[in-house]
VEXFI-197252 format. One record per residue (C-alpha): chain; residue in three letters; x, z, y; residue number from 1. Coordinates in steps of 0.001 Angstrom, whole numbers. Layout:
<recs>
   chain   resn      east        up     north   resi
       A    ALA         X         Z         Y    NUM
...
</recs>
This chain:
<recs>
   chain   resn      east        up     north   resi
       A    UNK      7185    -12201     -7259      1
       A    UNK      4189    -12649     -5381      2
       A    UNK      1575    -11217     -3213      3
       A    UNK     -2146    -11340     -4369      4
       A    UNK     -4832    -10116     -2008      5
       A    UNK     -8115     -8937     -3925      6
       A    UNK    -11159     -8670     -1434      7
       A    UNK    -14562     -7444     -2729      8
       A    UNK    -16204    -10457     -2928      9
       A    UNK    -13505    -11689     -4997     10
       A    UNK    -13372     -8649     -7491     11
       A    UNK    -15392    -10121    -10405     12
       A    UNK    -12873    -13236    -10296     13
       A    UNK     -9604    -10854     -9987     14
       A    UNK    -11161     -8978    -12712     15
       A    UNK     -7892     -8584    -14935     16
       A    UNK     -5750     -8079    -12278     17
       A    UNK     -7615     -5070    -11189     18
       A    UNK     -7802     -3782    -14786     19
       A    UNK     -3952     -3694    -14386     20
       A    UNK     -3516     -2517    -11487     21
       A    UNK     -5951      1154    -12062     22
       A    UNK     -3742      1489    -15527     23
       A    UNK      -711      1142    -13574     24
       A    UNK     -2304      3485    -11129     25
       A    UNK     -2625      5771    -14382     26
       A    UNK       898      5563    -15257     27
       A    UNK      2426      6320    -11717     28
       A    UNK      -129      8991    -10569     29
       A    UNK      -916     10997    -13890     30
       A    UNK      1855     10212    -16034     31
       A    UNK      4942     10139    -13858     32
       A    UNK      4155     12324    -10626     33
       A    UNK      1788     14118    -12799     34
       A    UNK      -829     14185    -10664     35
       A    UNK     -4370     15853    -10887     36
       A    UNK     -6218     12363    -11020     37
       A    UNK     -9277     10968    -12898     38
       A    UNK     -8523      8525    -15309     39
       A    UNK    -11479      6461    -16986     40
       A    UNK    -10524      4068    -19642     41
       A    UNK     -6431      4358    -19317     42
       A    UNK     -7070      3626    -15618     43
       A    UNK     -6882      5482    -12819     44
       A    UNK     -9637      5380     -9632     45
       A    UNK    -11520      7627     -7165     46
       A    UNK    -14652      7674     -5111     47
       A    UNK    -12476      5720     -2858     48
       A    UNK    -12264      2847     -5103     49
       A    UNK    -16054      2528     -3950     50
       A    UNK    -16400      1617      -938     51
       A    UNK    -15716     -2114     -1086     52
       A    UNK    -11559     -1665      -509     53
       A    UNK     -8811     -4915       117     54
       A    UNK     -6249     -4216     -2921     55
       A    UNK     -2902     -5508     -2473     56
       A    UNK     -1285     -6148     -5203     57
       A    UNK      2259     -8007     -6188     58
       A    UNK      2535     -9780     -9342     59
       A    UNK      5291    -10736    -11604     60
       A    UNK      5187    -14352    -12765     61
       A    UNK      1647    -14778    -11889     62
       A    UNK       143    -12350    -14834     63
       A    UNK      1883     -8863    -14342     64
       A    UNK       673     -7051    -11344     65
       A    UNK      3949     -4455    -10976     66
       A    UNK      2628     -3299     -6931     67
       A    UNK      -528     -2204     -5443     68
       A    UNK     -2197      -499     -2253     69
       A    UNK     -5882      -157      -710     70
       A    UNK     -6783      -972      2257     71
       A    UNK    -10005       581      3808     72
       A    UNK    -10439       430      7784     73
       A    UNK     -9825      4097      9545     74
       A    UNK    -13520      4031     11202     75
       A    UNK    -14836      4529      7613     76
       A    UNK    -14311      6696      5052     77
       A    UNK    -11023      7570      4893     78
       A    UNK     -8561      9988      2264     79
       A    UNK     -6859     11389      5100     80
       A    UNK     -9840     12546      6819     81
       A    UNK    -12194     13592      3758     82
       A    UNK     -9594     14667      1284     83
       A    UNK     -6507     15251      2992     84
       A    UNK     -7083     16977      6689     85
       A    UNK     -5173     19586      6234     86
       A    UNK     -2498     16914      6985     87
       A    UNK     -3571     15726     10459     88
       A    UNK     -2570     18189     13170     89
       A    UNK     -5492     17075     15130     90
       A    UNK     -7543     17640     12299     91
       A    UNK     -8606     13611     12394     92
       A    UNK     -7852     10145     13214     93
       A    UNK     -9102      9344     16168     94
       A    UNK     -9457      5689     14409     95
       A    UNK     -9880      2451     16357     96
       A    UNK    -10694      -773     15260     97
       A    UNK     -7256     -1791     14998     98
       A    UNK     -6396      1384     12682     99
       A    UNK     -6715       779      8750    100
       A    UNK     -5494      3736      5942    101
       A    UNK     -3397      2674      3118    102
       A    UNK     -3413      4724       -55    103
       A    UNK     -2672      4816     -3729    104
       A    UNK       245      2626     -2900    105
       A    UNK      2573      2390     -6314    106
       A    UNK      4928        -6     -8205    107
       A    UNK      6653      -462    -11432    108
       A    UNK     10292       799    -10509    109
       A    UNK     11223      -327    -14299    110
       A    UNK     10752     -3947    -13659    111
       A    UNK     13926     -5597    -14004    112
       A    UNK     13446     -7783    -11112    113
       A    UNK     16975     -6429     -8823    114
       A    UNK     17290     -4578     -5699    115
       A    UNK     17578     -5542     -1962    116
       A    UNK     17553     -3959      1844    117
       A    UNK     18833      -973      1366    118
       A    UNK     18866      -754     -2914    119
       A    UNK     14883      -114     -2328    120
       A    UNK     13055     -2393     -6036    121
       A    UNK     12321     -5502     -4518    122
       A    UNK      8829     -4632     -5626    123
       A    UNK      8807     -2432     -2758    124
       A    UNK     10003     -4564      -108    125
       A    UNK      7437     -7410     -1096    126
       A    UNK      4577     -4567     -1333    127
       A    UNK      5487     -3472      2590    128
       A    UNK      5352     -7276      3566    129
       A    UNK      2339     -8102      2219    130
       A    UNK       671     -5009      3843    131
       A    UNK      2061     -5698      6807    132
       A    UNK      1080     -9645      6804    133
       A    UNK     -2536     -8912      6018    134
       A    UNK     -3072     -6344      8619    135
       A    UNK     -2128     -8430     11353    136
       A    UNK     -4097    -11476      9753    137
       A    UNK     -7014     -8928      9730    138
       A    UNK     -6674     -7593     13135    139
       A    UNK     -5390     -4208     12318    140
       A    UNK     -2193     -3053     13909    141
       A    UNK     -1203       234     12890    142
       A    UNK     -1608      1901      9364    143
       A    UNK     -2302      5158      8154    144
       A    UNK     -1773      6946      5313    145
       A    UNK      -867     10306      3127    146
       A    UNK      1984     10186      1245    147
       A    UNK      5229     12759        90    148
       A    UNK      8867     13595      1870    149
       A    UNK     10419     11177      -685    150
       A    UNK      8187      8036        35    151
       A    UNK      8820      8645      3858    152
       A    UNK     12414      8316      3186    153
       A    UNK     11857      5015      1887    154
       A    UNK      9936      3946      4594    155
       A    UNK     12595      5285      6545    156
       A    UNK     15677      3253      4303    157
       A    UNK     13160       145      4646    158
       A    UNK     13500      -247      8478    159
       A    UNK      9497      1193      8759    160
       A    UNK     10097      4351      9737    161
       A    UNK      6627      6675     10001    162
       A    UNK      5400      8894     12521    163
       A    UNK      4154     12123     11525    164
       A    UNK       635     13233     12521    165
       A    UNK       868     16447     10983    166
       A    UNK      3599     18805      9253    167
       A    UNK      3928     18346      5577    168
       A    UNK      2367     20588      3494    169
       A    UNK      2002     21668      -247    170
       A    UNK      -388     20226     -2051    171
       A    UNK      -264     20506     -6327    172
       A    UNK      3129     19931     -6917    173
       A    UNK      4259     17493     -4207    174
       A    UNK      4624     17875      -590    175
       A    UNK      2348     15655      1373    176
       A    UNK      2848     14436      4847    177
       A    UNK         4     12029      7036    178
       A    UNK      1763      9683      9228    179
       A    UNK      1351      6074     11046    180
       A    UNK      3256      2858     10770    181
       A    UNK      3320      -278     12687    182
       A    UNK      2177     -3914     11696    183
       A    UNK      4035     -6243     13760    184
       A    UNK      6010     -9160     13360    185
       A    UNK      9078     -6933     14085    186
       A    UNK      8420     -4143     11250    187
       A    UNK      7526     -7818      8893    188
       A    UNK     11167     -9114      9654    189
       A    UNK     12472     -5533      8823    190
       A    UNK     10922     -5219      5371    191
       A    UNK     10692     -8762      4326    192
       A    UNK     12717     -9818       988    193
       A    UNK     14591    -13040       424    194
       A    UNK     12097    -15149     -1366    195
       A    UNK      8933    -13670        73    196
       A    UNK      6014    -16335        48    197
       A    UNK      3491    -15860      2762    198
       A    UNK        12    -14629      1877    199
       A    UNK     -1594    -16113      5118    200
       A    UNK     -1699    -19319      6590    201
       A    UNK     -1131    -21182      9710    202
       A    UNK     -3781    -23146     12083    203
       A    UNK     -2654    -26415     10307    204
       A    UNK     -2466    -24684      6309    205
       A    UNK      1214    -23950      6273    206
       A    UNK      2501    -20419      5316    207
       A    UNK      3970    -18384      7764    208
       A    UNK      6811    -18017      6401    209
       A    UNK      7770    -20096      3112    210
       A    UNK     10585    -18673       416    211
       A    UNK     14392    -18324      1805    212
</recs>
């Protein structure tokens, strides 16, 4: 499994990866959680989706994307702040520079692929790394981001435990809850899978960390 990052100038290229990863949006968000989301052409995307995100996506022998997030900087823009604010108890971010939101973060639990740290889909654990690895490539440090009670718990079971901005609250039929996480080398070694291929590079070309 491995970790593709998809930046805008590269979305034309990453074309069919994108196309799979708003149809597994779709199937996640609408048909499993059974969400109230927009779905155009058996994909799923939002207003969001335009303005010029970083997806990260993990793929499954180089042709299956099974993982995705987006990755927007906190100073922009953001879910939590335009869509969700009834989740931040300070009723915003107070975003920095370093700050970047993560949402729409899903993957394909009926992949076959085995389970590690903790029994969490391995999936998962390579999804958390490669956020993690691109935020401090990118200069961001700590990540925000709406999500629901269970999804905290598996930050929680992951060794990236989140820290609430707000109290959760009922929204459709999930309970949502707005909280940070770090991106650090330390929360990295936590969440990192046996196997896990860097995404970023050294000074001299090599990965920063090659497969176990």
């Amino acid at each position: 499994m491995l970790i593709l990052t998809v930046s805008p100038g590269q979305y034309q290229h990453q074309s069919h990866y994108l196309k799979q990863m708003h149809r597994l949006r779709a199937e996640v968000f609408r048909n499993r959680l059974e969400w109230d989301v927009a779905i155009e052409e058996g994909g799923e995307r939002d207003q969001y989706d335009d303005l010029s995100p970083t997806y990260i996506l993990a793929t499954f022998g180089g042709q299956r994307v099974v993982g995705c997030a987006r990755l927007l900087p906190a100073s922009g823009p953001t879910m939590l702040e335009r869509t969700f604010p009834q989740l931040l108890a300070a009723g915003s971010l107070s975003a920095t520079a370093a700050m970047v939101e993560s949402s729409r973060f899903c993957v394909d639990t009926t992949l076959p692929t085995g389970r590690a740290g903790g029994h969490l889909h391995l999936a998962t654990l390579t999804m958390f790394a490669g956020i993690i690895e691109w935020s401090m490539a990118n200069g961001y440090d700590e990540i925000v981001t709406a999500t629901d009670l269970r999804f905290e718990r598996i930050l929680k079971r992951a060794g990236w435990p989140m820290t609430r901005l707000g109290e959760p609250v009922a929204i459709g039929n999930t309970v949502a809850v707005a909280g940070h996480l770090r991106a650090n080398r330390m929360s990295f070694e936590r969440v990192c899978p046996p196997g896990y291929h860097s995404i970023i590079a050294d000074d001299n070309g090599r990965p920063l960390r090659s497969a176990a």
